[in-house]
C-alpha positions in Angstrom: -35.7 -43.4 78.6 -36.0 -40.5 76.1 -38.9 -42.1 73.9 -40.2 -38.1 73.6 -37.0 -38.6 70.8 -37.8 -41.2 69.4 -39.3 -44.6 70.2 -37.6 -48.2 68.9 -39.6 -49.2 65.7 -41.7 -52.4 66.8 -42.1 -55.3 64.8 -45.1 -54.9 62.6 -44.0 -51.4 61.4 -40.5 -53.1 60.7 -42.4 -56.0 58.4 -44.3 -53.4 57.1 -41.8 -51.6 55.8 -40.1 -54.8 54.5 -42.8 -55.9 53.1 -43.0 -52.8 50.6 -39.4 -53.3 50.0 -39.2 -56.8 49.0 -42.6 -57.4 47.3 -44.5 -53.6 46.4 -41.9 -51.8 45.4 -43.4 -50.2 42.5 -43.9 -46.8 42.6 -47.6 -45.4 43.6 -48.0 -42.9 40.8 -47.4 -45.9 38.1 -50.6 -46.4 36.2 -49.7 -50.7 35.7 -50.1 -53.4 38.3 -47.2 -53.2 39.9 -47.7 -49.6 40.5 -51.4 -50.1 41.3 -50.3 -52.4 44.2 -48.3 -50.3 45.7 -51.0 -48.0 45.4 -53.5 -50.3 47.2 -50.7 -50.7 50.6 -50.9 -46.9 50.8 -54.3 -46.6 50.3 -54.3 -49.1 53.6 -52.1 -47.1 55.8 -54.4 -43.7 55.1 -57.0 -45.7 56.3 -55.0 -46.8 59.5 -53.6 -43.5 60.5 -57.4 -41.6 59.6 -58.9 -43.9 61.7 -56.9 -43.5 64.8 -57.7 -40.1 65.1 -61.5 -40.5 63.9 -61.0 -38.7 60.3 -61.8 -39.7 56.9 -59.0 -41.1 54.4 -59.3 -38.2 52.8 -58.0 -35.7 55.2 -54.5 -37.4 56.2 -51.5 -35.9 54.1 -48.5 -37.6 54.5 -45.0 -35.8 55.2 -41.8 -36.6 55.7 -42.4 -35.8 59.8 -43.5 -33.2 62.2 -41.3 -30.4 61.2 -42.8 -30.2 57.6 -46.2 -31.0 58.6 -46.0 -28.2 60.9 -44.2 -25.8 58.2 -47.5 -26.6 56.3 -49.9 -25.7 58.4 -48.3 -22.6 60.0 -47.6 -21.0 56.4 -50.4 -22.3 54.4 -52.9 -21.4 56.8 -50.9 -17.7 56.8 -51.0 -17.6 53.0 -54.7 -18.3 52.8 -55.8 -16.0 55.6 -53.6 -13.3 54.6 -56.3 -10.7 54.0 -58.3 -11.5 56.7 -56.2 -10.2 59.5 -52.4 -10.6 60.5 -52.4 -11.5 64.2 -50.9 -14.9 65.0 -51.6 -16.7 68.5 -49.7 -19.5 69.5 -47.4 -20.4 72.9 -43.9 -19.7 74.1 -43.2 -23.4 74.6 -44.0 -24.7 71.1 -41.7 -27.2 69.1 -39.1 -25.1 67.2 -40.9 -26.1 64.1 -43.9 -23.6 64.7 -41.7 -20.9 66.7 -39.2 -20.7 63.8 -42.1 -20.9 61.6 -44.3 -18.0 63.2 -40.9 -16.0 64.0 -40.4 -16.1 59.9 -44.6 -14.7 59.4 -43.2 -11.9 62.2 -40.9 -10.9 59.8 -43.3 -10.9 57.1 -45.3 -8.1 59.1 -47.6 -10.4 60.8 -48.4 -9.9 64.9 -47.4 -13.2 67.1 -48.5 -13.5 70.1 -46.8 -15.9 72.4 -48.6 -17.0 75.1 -46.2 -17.4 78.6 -46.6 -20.7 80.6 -46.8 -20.8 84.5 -43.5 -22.4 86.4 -44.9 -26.1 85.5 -45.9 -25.2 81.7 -49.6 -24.5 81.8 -50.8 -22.1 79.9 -54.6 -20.6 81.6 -57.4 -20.9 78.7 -58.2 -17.6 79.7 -54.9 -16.3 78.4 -55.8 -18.1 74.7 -59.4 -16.2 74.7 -57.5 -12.9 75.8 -55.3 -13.3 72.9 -57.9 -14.2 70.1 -59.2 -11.1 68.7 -61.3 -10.1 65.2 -57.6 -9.8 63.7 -57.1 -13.5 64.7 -55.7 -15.4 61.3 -54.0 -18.3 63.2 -54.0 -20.1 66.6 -51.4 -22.6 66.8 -50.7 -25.0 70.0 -49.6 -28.0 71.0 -51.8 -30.6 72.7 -49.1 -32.0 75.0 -45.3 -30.1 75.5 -42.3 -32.4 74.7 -40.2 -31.2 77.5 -42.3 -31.2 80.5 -45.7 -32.9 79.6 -48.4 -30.3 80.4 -51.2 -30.6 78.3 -52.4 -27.4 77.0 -56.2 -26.0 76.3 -56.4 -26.7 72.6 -60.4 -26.7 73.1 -60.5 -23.6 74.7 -58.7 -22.3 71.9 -61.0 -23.6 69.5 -63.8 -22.3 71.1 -62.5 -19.0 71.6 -61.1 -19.2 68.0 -64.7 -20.2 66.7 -66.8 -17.6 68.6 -64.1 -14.2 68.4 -62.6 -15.1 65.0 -64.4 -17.3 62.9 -62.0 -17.3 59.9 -59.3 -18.1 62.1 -57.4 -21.2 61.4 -56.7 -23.6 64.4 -53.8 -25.7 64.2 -52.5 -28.3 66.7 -49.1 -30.7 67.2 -50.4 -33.7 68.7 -46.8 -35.8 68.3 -46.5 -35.9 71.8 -49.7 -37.1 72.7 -50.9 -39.4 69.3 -50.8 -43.0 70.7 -50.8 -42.1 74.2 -54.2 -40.2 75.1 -57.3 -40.3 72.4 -56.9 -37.7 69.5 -60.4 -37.4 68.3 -60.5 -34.6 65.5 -64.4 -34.2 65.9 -63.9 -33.7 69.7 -60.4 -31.8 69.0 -62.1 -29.4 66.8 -58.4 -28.3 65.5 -58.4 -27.8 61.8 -55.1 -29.3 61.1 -53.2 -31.7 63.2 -50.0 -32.9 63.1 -48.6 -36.2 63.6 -45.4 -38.0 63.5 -44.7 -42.1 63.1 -41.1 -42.4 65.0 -42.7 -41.3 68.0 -45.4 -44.6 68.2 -43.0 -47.5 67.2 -42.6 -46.7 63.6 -39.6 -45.4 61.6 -37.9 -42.1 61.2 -39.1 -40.0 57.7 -42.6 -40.0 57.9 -45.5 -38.3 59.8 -48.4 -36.9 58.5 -51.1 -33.6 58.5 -54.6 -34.0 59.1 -56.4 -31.0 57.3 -59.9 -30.8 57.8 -62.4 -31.5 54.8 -63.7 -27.9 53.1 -60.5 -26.0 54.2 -58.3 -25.2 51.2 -54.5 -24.0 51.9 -52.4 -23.2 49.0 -49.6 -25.7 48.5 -45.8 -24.9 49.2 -44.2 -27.0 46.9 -44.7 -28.1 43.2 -44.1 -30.7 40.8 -46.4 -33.5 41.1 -50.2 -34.5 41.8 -49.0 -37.4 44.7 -51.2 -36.1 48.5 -54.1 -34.4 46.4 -51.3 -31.8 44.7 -51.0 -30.4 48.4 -47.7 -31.9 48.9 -45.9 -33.6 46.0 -43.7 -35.1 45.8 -42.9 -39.6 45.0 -44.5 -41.0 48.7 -41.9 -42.8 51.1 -44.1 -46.0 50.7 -42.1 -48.0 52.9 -42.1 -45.6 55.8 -45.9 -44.5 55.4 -46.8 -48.5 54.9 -44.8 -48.7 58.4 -46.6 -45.6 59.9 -49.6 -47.0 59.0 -49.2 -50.7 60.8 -47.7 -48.9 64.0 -50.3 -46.3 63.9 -53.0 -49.8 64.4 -51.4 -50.5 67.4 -50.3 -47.8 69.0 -54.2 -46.6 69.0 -55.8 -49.6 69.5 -58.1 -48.2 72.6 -57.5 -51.0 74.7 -54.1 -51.6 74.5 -53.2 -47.3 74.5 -55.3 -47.8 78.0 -53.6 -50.7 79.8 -49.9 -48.8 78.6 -51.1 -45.2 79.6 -51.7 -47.5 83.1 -48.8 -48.9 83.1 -46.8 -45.8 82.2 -48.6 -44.4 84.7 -47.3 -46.6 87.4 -43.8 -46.3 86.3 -44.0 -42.7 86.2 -45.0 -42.5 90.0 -42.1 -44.8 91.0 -39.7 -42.9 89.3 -41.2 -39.0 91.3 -40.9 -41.6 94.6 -37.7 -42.8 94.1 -35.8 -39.9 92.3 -37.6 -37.4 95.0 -35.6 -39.1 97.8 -32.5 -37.7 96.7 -31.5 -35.0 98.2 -32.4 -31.3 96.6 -34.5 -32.8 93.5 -37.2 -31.0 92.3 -39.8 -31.7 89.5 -40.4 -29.1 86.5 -43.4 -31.3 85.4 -46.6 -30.6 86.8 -49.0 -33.5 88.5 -51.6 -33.5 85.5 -49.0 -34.1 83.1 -48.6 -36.9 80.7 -47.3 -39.0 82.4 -44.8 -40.5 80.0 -42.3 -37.0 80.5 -40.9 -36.7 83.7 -39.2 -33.3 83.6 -36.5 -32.6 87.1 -33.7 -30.9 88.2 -30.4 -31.6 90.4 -29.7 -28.3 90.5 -26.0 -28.6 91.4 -25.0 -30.5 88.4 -25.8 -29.3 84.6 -27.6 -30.6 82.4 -25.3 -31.9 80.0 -22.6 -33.0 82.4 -25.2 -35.2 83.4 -26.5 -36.8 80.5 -22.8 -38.0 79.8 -22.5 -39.3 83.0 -25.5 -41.2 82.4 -24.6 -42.3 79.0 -21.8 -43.9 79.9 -23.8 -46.0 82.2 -26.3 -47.2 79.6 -29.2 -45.0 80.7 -30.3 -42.3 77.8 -32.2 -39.5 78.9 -32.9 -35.6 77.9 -31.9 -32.5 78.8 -33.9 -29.4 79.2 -30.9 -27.8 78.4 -30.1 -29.0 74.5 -27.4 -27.1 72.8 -23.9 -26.7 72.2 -24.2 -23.5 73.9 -25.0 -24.8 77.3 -28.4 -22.7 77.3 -31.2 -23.9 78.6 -34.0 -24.8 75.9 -36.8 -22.8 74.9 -39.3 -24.4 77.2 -37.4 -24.0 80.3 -36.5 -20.4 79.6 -40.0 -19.7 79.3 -40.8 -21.3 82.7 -38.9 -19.0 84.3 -37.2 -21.6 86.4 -34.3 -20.4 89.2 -31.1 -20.6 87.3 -29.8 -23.5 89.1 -32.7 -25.3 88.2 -32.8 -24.3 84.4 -29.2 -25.5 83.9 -30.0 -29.0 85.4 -33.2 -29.9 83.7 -33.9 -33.5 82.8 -36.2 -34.9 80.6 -36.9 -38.4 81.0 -39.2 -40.1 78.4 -40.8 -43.4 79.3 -42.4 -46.3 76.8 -44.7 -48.6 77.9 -41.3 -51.4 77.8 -39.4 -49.9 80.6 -39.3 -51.4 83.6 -38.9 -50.4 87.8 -35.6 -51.7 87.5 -34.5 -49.1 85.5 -36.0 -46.6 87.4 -33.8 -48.0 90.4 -30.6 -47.9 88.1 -31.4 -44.0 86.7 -32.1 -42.9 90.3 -28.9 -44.5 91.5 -27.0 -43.5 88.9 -28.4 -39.9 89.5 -27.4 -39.9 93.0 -23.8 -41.3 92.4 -23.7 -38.5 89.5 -24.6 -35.4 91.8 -21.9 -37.2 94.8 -19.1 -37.0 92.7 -19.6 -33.7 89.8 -21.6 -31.0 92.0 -18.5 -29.9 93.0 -17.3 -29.8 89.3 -21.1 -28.2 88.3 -20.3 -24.3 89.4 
């Protein structure tokens, strides 16, 4: 239960990947057949992946994951707007791969504006088109938070980008929501998207950036004409052949309907049956995603928790994830009572898991707060 992680690679992305291992393992760049081949199987996952999100071929960059995808886009879209204004606009509950990034550009001299969620992580459109001004360079968001689910106004924040600062880049992390709820670019209006493949059934070491047609960022790295010259670098033709077989399935429109249903289902079970233990509350808010269940015990801590559970075979999240015992990021900037903050739970569901395991993690929380609330305090 903490797919938001990472998801278990299904079979056609593991054949995939075996498939350019055994038999077109040639190296894409290589002018012979062999090469050529090789070529032709990547040529076939840029298809897949453009096509799930309703782009052309042409636009999808492939990465190693999120994180550099996201690195991209926050500091090529920097370097090419750089004399056109130095305000940055993006949200307090961003993966740590565009905080860290925008937190660098602050040091650089630029302005970043953090926009402040509301106790259950949404983040009013109003507040983007407050924030967007003439100075506007960069507006990056997420379309769905990791921790707690809320889906945030990315088309607001186009609009408001489009009509306030027109040479304002858009950016948005869709890794949380690619596979589960339609990412149309057109509709999207974002000018760069990121995507990841471990997070739709496919393995770890690949995602990719969608950058729209006409826009031109400068590259970061060197040494190599593979992704246009925009990122260089011998492709991970196994992993991208994978990304693209997974990414087939995952958006098929049909079958992303019946498991968003599904998912669904098994999200409301788990609010019914967790919410009848005793002093459980929910950090997620109803209109989430509902494949991220965010709650808290709040008498036992996060982390005392997830061991518990882990040593009873169910693997879950915390909201509070590192060594230091702090809560994350996200539920810092939710403002949550303490008690609450220090026993956040993320729990993370794929359209595999089943009301019986719902029963065992609600059981298992129950027996977990009976015998270590007195040890939480």
């Amino acid at each position: 239960m903490d797919n938001s992680a990472t998801t278990k690679p299904c079979p056609e992305a593991i054949a995939a990947a075996n498939e350019m291992m055994l038999r077109f393992w040639g190296n894409p760049s290589s002018t012979h057949a062999k090469g050529n081949e090789a070529a032709q199987k990547l040529r076939e996952a840029r298809r897949s992946v453009a096509s799930a999100i309703s782009a052309a071929p042409e636009e999808i960059f492939f990465t190693s994951g999120g994180t550099e995808a996201n690195n991209i886009a926050v500091f090529g879209a920097a370097a090419k707007n750089r004399r056109a204004g130095r305000r940055i606009v993006t949200s307090a509950i961003e993966h740590s791969s565009v905080l860290d990034s925008v937190s660098e550009l602050e040091k650089q001299g630029f302005e970043v504006i953090r926009l402040m969620p509301d106790i259950h992580g949404h983040i009013p459109p109003e507040a983007v088109a407050e924030a967007v001004n003439s100075d506007t360079v960069l507006i990056t968001m997420m379309m769905v938070n990791n921790e707690v689910g809320s889906i945030l106004p990315i088309e607001h924040a186009v609009k408001a980008a489009r009509r306030k600062a027109p040479k304002a880049i858009v950016h948005c992390d869709c890794v949380q929501a690619f596979g589960k709820i339609p990412v149309n670019v057109k509709k999207l209006g974002a000018d760069m998207i990121t995507l990841s493949a471990h997070k739709i059934a496919s393995p770890k070491g690949c995602g990719a950036l969608y950058k729209r047609k006409g826009l031109h960022i400068p590259s970061l790295t060197f040494g190599g004409h593979q992704e246009d010259s925009f990122r260089p670098g011998t492709e991970a033709a196994p992993l991208i052949a994978a990304f693209g077989a997974a990414a087939a399935i995952a958006c098929d429109k049909t079958g992303m309907s019946k498991r968003y249903s599904t998912v669904k289902t098994l999200r409301d079970y788990t609010i019914e049956k967790l919410g009848k233990i005793n002093g459980i509350v929910f950090n997620s808010p109803d209109d989430a995603l509902p494949y991220i269940v965010n709650f808290s015990t709040r008498c036992v801590k996060a982390e005392t928790m997830l061991n518990f559970l882990s040593e009873r075979g169910i693997y879950v999240s915390g909201g509070s994830a590192c060594a230091k015992g702090e809560p994350s990021h996200v539920i810092k900037a939710l403002d949550l009572p303490r008690d609450a903050a220090d026993s956040a739970i993320r729990v993370s569901f794929s359209a595999g898991n089943t009301t019986d395991e719902v029963d065992a993690l609600a059981e298992a929380v129950a027996e977990g707060i009976n015998k270590l609330a007195h040890f939480a305090y």
